[in-house]
N, C-alpha and C positions, 0 to 999 in steps of 0.2 A: 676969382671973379665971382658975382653974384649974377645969377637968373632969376626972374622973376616969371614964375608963367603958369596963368588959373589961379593965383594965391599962393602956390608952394614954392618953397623958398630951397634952393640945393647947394650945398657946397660943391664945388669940383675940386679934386683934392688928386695931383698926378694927374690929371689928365680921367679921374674915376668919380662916379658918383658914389658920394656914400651915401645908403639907407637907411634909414631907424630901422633898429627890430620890428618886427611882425609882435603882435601881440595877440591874447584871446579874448573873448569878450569879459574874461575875468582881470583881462589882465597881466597874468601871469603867460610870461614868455615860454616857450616849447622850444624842445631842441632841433636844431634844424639836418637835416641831410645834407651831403655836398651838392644836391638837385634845388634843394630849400623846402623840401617838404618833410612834416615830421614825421621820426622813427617810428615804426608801426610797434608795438607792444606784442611780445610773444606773449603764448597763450599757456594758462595754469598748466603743469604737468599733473595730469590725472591722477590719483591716487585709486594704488594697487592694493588688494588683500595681502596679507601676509603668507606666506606658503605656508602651509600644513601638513603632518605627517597622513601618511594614507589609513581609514580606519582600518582593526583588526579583522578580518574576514571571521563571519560568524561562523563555527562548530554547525557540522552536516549533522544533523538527525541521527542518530541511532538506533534500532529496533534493541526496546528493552526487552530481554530474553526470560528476567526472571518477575517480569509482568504478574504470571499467573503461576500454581504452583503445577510442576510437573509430576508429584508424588500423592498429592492429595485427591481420594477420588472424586470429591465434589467438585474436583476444578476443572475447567472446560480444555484444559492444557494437558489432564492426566494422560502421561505416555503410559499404554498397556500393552506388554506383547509377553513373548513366550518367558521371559526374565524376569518380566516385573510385573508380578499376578497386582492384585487389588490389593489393598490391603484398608479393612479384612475380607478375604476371601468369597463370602457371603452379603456384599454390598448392595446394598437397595438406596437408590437416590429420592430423594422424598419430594422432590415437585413435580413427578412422572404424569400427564396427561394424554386423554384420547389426539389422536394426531388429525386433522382432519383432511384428509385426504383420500381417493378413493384407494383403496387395498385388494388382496390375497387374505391378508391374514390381519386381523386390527392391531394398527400399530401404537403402540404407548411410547413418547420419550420426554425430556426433560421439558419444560417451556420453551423456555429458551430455543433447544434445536426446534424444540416442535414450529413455534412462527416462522422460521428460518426455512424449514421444511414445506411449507404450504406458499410462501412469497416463490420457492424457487419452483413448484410445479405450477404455478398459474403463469408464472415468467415464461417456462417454457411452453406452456398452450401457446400462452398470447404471441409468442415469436414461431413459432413451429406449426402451429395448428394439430400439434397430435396429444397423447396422453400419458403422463407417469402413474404409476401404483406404487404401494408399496407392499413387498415383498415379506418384509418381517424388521422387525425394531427392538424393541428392549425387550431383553429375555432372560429373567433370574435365576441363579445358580442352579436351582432344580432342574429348569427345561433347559440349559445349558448340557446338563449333566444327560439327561436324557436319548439329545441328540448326538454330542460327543462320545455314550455308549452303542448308537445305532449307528453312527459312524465305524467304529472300529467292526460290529459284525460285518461291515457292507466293503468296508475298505482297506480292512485291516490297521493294525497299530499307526506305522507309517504313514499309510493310505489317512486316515483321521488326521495326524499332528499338521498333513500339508492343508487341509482346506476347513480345519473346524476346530478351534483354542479348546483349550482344556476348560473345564469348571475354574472359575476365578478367573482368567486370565482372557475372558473374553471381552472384545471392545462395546459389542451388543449389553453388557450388564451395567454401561454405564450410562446408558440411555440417553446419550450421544451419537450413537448411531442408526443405519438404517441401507438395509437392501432393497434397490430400488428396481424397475421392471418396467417394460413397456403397457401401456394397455389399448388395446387387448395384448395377452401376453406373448412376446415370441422372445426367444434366447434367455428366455427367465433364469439367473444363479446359473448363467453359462458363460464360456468366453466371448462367446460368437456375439453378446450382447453389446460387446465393446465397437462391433462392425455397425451396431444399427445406427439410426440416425439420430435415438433415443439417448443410444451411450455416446457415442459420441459429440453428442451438445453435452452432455453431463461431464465428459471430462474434459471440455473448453472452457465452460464456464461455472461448473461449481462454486468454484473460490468467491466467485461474488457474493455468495451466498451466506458465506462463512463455513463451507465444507471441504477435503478434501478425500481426494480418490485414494484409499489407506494404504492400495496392495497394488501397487503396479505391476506392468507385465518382467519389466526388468530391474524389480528390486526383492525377490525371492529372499536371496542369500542374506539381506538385511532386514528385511519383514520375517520371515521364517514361513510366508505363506504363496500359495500360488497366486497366478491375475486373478481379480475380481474388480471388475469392472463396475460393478454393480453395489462395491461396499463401501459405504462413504459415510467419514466420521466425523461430527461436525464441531471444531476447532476456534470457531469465531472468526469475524472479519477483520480483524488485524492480522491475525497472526496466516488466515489464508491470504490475504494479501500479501502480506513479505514471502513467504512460501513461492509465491509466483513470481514476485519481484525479481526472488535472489535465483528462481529457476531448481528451487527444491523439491522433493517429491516426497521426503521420506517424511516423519517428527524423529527419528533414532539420527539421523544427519545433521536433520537443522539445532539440536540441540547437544549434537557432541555426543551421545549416549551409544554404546558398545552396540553392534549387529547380535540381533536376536537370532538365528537362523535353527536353535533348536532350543529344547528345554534344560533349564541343567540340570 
């Protein structure tokens, strides 16, 4: 049967109307749901990196050991003890300058220690409020010789080898070093020095400096020398750095080198 109603014309077909397609405005027909609404369109699947292997973990730093030379006496590494004099014997460092700091006795050493030496007692005024001197510094084979023989009347053979090197084999001749002191003086080239307030900031914080404390109280049998709190040899700041780092005290330790503890 036909209806007619508003203009639109329907088939009844079984007892059902049939519909036209739904279309777009383009036209083109969309697929329908069993609801009659279109299929909603899943969404792009994101696109992922590739997996990668993890980078190689970079190589830890290593303290190069053979940096500077240990044998040569111009070099700020040279190990000197009761084994291993200078060589030669009679060694004169050739950039030796007045040190300027207040003193006991004028002290001459290398450039090098010498700046090194004047940053670390103005360091310690400006933190302490008190004052270093120095004691005595580079002192050539002759006044080596000197005191190593006023040693031996005062203290005997023995009594000498513990607290004063032989000619050649002193660390003072390489003009790297330096005996330091309170000022005004108290516990002056004594142990008690090591109690003052003086040595004791000097053996905390030398290393910064680039120096260390040559003759500890507990390395006799490896130094060949008694404590001297007050003798400090200066090494540079790498090498006093890693010294501290690794918790060393000696240079016969940190570099593997046989215990000096007498002459051969």
């Amino acid at each position: 049967m036909l209806l007619v109603a508003a203009g639109i014309t329907a088939v009844v077909v079984g007892g059902a109307t049939g519909r036209a397609a739904s279309s777009t405005s383009t036209g083109h027909a969309q697929p329908a749901t069993p609801s009659g609404t279109p299929e909603p369109t899943a969404p792009a699947e994101p696109v992922r990196p590739s997996p990668s292997a993890a980078p190689e973990p970079a190589p830890a730093p290593t303290f190069d050991r053979a940096a500077h030379s240990i044998d040569d006496p111009n070099s700020i590494w040279v190990v000197v003890n009761k084994t291993r004099p200078l060589n030669p014997t009679d060694y004169a460092p050739a950039d030796l300058v007045e040190v300027p700091v207040p003193f006991a006795n004028p002290p001459r050493m290398r450039v090098e220690a010498s700046d090194a030496v004047v940053e670390m007692f103005n360091t310690f005024t400006a933190e302490t409020g008190l004052q270093l001197q120095s004691q005595s510094a580079y002192r050539d084979f002759a006044a080596q010789t000197r005191i190593y023989d006023q040693d031996i009347v005062n203290l005997g053979q023995a009594g000498a080898d513990l607290s004063t090197a032989r000619p050649g084999t002193s660390e003072h001749q390489t003009g790297l070093t330096i005996d330091i002191s309170a000022l005004p003086g108290n516990c002056s080239l004594s142990a008690c020095f090591g109690d003052t307030p003086h040595g004791q900031w000097l053996a905390g914080n030398a290393w910064r400096f680039g120096f260390l404390l040559r003759y500890p109280a507990d390395k006799t049998p490896v130094t060949g020398y008694e404590y001297e709190p007050w003798h400090f040899r200066y090494i540079g700041p790498k090498l006093s750095e890693e010294l501290h780092s690794v918790g060393v005290t000696t240079l016969e330790e940190f570099f593997g080198l046989p215990a000096a503890p007498d002459y051969n």
